[in-house]
C-alpha positions as CSV (number, residue, x, y, z in Angstrom):
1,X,32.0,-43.2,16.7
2,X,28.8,-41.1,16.9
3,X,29.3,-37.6,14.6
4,X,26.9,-34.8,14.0
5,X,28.0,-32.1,12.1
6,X,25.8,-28.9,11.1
7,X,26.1,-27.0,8.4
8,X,24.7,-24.1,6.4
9,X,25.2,-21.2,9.0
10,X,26.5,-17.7,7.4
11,X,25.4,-14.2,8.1
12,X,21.8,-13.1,6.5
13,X,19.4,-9.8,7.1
14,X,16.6,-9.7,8.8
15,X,13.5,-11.0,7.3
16,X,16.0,-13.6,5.2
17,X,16.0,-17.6,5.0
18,X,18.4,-20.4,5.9
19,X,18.5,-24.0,5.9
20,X,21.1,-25.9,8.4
21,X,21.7,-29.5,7.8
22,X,22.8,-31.9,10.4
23,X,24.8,-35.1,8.7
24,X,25.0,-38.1,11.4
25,X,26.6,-41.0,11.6
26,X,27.7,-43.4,14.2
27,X,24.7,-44.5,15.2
28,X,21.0,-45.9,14.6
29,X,20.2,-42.7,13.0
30,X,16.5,-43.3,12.2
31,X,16.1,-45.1,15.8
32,X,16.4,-41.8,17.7
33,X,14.5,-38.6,18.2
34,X,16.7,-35.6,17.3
35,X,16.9,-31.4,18.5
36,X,18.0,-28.2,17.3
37,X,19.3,-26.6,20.3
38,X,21.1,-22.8,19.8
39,X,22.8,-20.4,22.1
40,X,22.9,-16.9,21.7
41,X,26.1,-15.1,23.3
42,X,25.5,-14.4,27.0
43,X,22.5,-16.7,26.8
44,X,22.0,-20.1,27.9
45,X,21.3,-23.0,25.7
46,X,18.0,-23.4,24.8
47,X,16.1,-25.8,22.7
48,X,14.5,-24.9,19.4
49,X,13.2,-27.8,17.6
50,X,12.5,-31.3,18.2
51,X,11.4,-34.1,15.7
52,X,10.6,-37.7,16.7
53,X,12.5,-40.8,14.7
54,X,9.3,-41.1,12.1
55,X,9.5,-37.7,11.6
56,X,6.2,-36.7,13.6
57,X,4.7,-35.0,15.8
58,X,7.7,-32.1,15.7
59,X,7.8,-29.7,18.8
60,X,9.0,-26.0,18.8
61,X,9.6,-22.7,20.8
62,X,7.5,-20.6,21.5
63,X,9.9,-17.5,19.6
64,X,10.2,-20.0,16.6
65,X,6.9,-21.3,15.9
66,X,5.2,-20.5,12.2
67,X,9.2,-19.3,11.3
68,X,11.4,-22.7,11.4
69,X,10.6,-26.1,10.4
70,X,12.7,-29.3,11.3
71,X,12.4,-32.3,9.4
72,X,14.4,-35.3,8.9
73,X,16.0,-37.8,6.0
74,X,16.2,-40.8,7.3
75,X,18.1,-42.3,4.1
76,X,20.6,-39.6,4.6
77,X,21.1,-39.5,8.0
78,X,20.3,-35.9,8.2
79,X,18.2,-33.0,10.3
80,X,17.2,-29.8,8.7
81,X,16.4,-27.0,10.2
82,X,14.4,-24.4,7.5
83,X,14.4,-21.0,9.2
84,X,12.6,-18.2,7.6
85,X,11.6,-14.6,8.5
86,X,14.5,-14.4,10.5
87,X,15.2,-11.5,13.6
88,X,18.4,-10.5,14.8
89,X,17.3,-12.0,18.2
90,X,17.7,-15.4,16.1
91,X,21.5,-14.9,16.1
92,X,23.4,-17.6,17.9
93,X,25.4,-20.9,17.3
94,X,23.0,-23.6,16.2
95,X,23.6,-27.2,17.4
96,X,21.8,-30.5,16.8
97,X,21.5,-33.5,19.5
98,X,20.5,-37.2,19.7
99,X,17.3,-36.9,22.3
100,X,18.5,-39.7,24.7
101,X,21.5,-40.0,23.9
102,X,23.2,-36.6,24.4
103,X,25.7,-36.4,21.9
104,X,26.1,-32.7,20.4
105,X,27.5,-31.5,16.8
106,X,29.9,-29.1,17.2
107,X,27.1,-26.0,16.6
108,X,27.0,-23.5,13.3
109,X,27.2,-19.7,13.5
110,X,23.8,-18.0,12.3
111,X,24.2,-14.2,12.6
112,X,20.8,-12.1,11.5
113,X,22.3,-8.9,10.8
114,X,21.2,-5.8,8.3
């Protein structure tokens, strides 16, 4: 069955880096466009990153752009998500998604904190 599961979330200060990973299986990995997606508490889910199958173009929020990166393995079946010069606003659960298909990891924790 399709699986996504996200890793590398954790607490870091502000100004700090992190790099989540998205492991997939399941499916025609390198067939599909795929997001980074992430809710902060209160908030509403909104979408951070996206990446097409080949790995370009890449499209990003506004609040994100020149910070995070996403990029893609397609021999490993895995997203990244590089985010640097992180805020405290960044602080939410991160999830990945298959564009199309609407399948959802079950989300990492990223809390920017002092």
């Amino acid at each position: 069955q399709v699986q996504l599961a996200e890793s590398g979330g954790g607490l870091v200060q502000p100004g700090g880096s992190l790099r989540l990973s998205c492991a997939a299986s399941g499916f025609s990995f390198r067939s599909y466009d795929m997001r980074w997606y992430r809710q902060a508490p209160g908030k509403e889910r909104e979408l951070v990153a996206h990446i097409t199958s080949v790995g370009n173009p890449t499209i990003y929020a506004d609040s994100v752009k020149g910070r995070f990166t996403i990029s893609r393995d397609n021999a490993k079946r895995t997203v990244y998500l590089q985010m640097n010069s992180l805020k405290p606003e960044d602080t939410a659960v991160y999830y990945c998604m298959i564009a199309s298909l609407g399948y959802w990891g079950q989300g990492t924790l990223v809390t920017v904190s002092p």
